[in-house]
N, C-alpha and C positions, 0 to 999 in steps of 0.2 A: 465951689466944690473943694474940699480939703484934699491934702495929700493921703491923705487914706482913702479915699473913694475913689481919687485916680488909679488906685493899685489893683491888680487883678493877682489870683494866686492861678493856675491851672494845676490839677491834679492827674498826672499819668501823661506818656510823651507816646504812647501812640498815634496814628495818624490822627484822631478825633482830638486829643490833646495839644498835637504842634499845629492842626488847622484851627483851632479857636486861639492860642498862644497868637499865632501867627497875623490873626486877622483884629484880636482885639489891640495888638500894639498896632499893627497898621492905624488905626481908629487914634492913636494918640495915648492909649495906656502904658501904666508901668507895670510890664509883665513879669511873673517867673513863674518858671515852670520847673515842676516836679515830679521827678522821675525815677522809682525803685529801682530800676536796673540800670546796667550801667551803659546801657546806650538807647538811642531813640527807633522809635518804627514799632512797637509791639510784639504781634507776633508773625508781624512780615520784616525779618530781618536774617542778617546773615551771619555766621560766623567762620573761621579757617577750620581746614582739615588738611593737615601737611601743606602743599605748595595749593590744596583748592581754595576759593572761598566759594562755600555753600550756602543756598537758602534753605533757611527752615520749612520752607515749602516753596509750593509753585504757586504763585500768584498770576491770575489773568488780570484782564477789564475787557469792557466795551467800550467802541465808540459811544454808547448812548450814557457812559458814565460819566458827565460833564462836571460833576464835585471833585472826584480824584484827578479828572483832567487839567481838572483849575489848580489842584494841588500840582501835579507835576510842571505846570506853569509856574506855579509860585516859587517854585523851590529852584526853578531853572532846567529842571529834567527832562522835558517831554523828549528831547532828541534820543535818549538812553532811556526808552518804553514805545516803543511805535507801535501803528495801530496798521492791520492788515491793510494792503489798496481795493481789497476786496474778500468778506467770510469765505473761507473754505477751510474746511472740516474731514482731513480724512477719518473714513470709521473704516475700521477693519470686522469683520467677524471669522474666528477661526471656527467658530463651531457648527457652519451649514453641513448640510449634509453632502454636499459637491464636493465638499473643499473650503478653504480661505477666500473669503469674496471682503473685496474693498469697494465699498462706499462714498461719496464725497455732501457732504451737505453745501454747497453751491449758493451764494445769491447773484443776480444778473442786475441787472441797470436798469429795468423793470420799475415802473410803483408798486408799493404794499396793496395788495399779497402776495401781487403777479412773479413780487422779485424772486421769491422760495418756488413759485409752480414745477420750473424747470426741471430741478435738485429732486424737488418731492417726486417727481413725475418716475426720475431714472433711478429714486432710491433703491437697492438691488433687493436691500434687507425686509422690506416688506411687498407683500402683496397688492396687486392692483386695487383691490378692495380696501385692504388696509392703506393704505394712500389716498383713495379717494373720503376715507371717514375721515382722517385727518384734515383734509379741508374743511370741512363739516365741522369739525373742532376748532378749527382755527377762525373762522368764519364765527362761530357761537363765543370766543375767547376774545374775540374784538369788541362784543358789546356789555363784556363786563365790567365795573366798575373797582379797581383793586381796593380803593378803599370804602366799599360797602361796608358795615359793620358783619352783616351777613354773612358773607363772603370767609372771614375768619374762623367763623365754624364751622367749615366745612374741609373734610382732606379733598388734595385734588385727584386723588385715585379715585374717590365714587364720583365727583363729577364726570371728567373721563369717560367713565363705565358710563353714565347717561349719554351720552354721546359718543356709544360704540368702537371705543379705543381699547385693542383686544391687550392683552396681555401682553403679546411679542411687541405691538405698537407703544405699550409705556417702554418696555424694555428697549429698544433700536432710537424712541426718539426721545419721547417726553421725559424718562430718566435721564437719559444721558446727559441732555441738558441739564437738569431739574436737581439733577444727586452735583453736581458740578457747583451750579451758583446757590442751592438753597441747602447743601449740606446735610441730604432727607429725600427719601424717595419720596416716591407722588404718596405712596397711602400716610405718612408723615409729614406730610406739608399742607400747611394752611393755605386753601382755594386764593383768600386775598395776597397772599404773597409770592403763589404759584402763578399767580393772570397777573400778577405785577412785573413780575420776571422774561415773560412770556409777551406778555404786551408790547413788555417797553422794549424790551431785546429784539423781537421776533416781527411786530405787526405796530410798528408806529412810525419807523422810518425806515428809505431804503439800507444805508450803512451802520444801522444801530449797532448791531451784531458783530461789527467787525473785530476780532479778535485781537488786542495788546498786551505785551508784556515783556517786562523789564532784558535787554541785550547786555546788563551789567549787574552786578547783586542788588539785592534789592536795599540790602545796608549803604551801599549809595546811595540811590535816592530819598530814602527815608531816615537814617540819619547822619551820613556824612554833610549830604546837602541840605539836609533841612536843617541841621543843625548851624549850618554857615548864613541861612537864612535869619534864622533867628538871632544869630549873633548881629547880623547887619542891621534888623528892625527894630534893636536894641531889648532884648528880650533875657535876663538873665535866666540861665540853664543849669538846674542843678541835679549831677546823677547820680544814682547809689544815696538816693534822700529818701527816707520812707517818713508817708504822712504817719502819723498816729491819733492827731484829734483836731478834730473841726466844730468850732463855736462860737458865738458869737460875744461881742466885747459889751460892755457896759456902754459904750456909745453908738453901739447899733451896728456895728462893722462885724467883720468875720477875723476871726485867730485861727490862722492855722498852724498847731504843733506840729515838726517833723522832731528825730533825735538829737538833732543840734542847733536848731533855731527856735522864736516863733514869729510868723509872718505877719501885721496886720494889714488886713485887703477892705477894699468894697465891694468888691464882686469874686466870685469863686467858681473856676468850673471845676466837676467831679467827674474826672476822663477816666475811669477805669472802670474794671468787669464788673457785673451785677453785683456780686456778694462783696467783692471787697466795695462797692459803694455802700451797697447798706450797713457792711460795720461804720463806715462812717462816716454816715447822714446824721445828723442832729436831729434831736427830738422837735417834733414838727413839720419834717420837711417834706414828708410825703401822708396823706393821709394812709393808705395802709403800707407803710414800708415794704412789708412780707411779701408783698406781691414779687418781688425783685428777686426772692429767695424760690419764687416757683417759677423763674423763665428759666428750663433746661438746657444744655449744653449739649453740644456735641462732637463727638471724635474727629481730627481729619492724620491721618499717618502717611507719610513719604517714606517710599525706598527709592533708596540711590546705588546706583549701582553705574561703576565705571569699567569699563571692559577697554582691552588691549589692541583694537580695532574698531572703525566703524562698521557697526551692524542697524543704523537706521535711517536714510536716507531724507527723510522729512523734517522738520523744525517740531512737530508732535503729530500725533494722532491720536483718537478713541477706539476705545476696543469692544466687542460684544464676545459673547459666548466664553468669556474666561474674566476672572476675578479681576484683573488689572482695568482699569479706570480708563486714566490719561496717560497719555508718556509723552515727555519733553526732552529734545538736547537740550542741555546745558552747559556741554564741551564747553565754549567758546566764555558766555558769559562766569564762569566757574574760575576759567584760568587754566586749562588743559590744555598743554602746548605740546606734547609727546606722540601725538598721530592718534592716540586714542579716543575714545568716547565716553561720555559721561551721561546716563539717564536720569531723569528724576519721574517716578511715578508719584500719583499724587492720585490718593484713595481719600474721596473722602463719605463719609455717613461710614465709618471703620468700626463700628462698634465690633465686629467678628473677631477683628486683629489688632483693638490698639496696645492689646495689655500681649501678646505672641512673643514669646524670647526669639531673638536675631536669628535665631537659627531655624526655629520654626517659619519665620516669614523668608528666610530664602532657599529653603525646603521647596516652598509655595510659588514662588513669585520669579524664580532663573528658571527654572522649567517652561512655566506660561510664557516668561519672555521668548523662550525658542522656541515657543510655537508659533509667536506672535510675530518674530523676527529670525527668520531662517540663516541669516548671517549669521547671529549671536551664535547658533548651535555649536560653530568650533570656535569661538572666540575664546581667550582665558577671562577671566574675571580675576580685575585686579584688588576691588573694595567694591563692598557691599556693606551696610551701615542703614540706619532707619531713623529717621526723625517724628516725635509722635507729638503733638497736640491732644491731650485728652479732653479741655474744655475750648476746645479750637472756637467754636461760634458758640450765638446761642441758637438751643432748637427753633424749627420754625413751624410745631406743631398745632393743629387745630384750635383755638383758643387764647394765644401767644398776645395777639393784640391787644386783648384787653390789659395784657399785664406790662404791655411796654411803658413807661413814662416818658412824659415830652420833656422838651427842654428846659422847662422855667418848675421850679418848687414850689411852695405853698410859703416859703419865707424867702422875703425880696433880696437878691445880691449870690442868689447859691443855683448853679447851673446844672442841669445835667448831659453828658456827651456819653459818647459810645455806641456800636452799631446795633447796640441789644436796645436802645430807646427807641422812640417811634419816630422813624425816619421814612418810614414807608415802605422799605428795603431789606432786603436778608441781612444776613451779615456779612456785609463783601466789605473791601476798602471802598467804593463808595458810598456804601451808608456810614464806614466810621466817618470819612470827610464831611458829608452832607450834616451829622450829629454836632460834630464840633462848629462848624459856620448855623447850625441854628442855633446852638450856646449861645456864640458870639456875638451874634445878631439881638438876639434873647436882653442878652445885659447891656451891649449899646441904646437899646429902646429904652430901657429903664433907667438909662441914664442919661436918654435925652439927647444922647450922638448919633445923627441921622450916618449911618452910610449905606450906598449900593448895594444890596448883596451880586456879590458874583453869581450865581445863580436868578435867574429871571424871573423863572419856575414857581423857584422860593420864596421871594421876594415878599 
């Protein structure tokens, strides 16, 4: 094998980008990775605001995410991201008619299903009736297959409705979750990747569900430390590099221009978003490219708001009956040393609010906080500020399957990564990690380098 076919190029330093980077030098290549901006992690990173450091969003996981787990392994992090000892979910709803009733979604020690019976049993927010067809649901959810082909065209709001899931019941459960990890309510989300989400989260293991996330920015782990990983696996890292053209060479290898080099590689992944991939795929590389050009995106916006006291006593909670989502401290992980508090809401399917001037969304959004949190009422608000994603994921609407592409192209040595591929997965950080290790894996096979995948599953 020549010194050009041991060479890899990777394109884009997102999570799908540093976990293919990462795991093809592990394999013994000569990596570099290239990266438009000038730091790594994507669109889970962080940057300062006076003495804070803030993320650009709120990012979870689950215990049942074992790709991103493997990454915060790899990178040395998992101690600065923990995973609940056990699900609990406060939901609030301010808008009964009683009053503010709090909720807890609960699992117990229990086996699948029995672990949730409990939780579901005392849910406040719905009815006996409504509780008991969610078994019903859930029970009919276990014997689906997420990757039917079938299954992809259909939303999961009519299935639902065939199995008697009233309105208030998408709204208290199955959104809540569902607008959270798939970025789309249920009549927006594709069945196969609503009974994916839902399966693998809710009904395949006791602690699937259990809730993590980052106790330090997330520009930690994703690119301070990744980036120190990569250093050590001897991986050169170049930022603030923009690719321009991918072709291949008169001896069969691939050229990649950026503005100040060109690279020759034997293998290439192509880690970034739909459309900037398809400017630049090579002729060839997909039979119908276009398709890449119709997987839709969608909105996710954060408001942040730091107040001069603490006004919410839990690490987050879910809200019903008002606009606001999720709410998370981030005091701590932020860097708010002053006795005050720092929120982060995290809205996501935002299409209503992502284009709202600042003022219009905290017009909206301090008010429901004080309804939501009666402390805040007399608190001052010291910064308020919004972070917006407008092609934050891609959509995960009715028909979306067919247009994902898998990892390998139609010409040998050129990879595809990214959470919009066919990972199985929404678009969470474990489908971007899951996308970059089947890259990686993808061009080790083709070059005849056996390794393990970390993933079993996968393998």
């Amino acid at each position: 094998m020549s010194a050009t076919e041991q060479r890899a190029v990777v394109v884009g330093g997102g999570l799908a980008g540093v976990s293919a980077a990462l795991e093809l030098a592990d394999a013994g290549l000569e990596v570099t990775l290239l990266e438009g901006r000038p730091r790594l992690g994507g669109l889970a990173f962080s940057f300062k605001r006076g003495d804070l450091t803030v993320d650009n969003g709120q990012h979870v996981y689950l215990r049942c995410c074992t790709a991103y787990r493997w990454f915060l392994d790899r990178v040395e992090g998992a101690a600065l991201a923990p995973v609940q000892n056990r699900l609990d979910v406060p939901v609030l709803d301010v808008a009964h008619p009683a009053g503010p009733r709090l909720g807890r979604l609960r699992r117990s020690a229990l086996p699948v299903p029995l672990h949730l019976a409990g939780s579901l049993a005392r849910y406040p927010h719905l009815s006996l009736a409504e509780r008991a067809a969610v078994g019903r649901a859930a029970l009919a959810l276990r014997r689906l297959d997420p990757a039917d082909p079938a299954l992809d065209g259909v939303d999961f709001a009519t299935w639902l409705g065939r199995y008697g899931q009233s309105p208030r019941t998408i709204e208290a459960l199955w959104d809540l979750v569902g607008i959270a990890t798939l970025n789309a309510t249920a009549a927006h989300s594709s069945l196969g990747l609503a009974a994916m989400v839902f399966k693998t989260g809710l009904l395949s293991e006791n602690g699937a569900a259990d809730i993590g996330w980052a106790t330090v920015p997330l520009g930690e782990l994703h690119d301070t430390l990744a980036r120190k990983q990569l250093d050590a696996a001897g991986v050169r890292t170049e930022l603030r590099t923009r690719v321009t053209c991918i072709s291949r060479t008169q001896e069969g290898n691939w050229r990649v221009d950026t503005d100040g080099e060109s690279i020759d590689a034997g293998t290439v992944v192509l880690a970034v978003p739909q459309r900037e991939a398809h400017g630049l795929l090579p002729p060839g590389a997909l039979a119908d490219p276009d398709k890449l050009l119709d997987i839709g995106t969608a909105p996710i916006l954060n408001v942040h708001v730091v107040y001069d006291r603490k006004v919410l006593k839990q690490p987050f909670f879910a809200a019903l009956g008002s606009p606001v989502q999720w709410v998370f401290d981030r005091s701590d992980a932020s860097g708010l040393a002053d006795g005050g508090q720092y929120l982060a809401l995290s809205q996501s399917a935002a299409q209503d609010d992502i284009d709202e001037p600042v003022s219009v969304l905290r017009a909206k959004y301090l008010p429901e906080l004080e309804r939501l949190l009666p402390a805040a009422r007399g608190a001052k608000v010291r910064d308020f500020f919004v972070t917006r994603e407008r092609t934050a994921t891609f959509a995960p609407t009715p028909g979306v399957g067919r247009l994902r592409p898998g990892a390998r192209t139609d010409t040998p040595g050129l990879y595809l990564a990214g959470a919009w591929t066919a990972t199985g997965w929404p678009a969470t950080m474990e489908g971007a990690v899951r996308s970059g290790l089947s890259a990686a894996h993808a061009a080790l096979a083709a070059l005849g380098r056996h390794r393990e995948h970390p993933l079993q599953e996968a393998a």
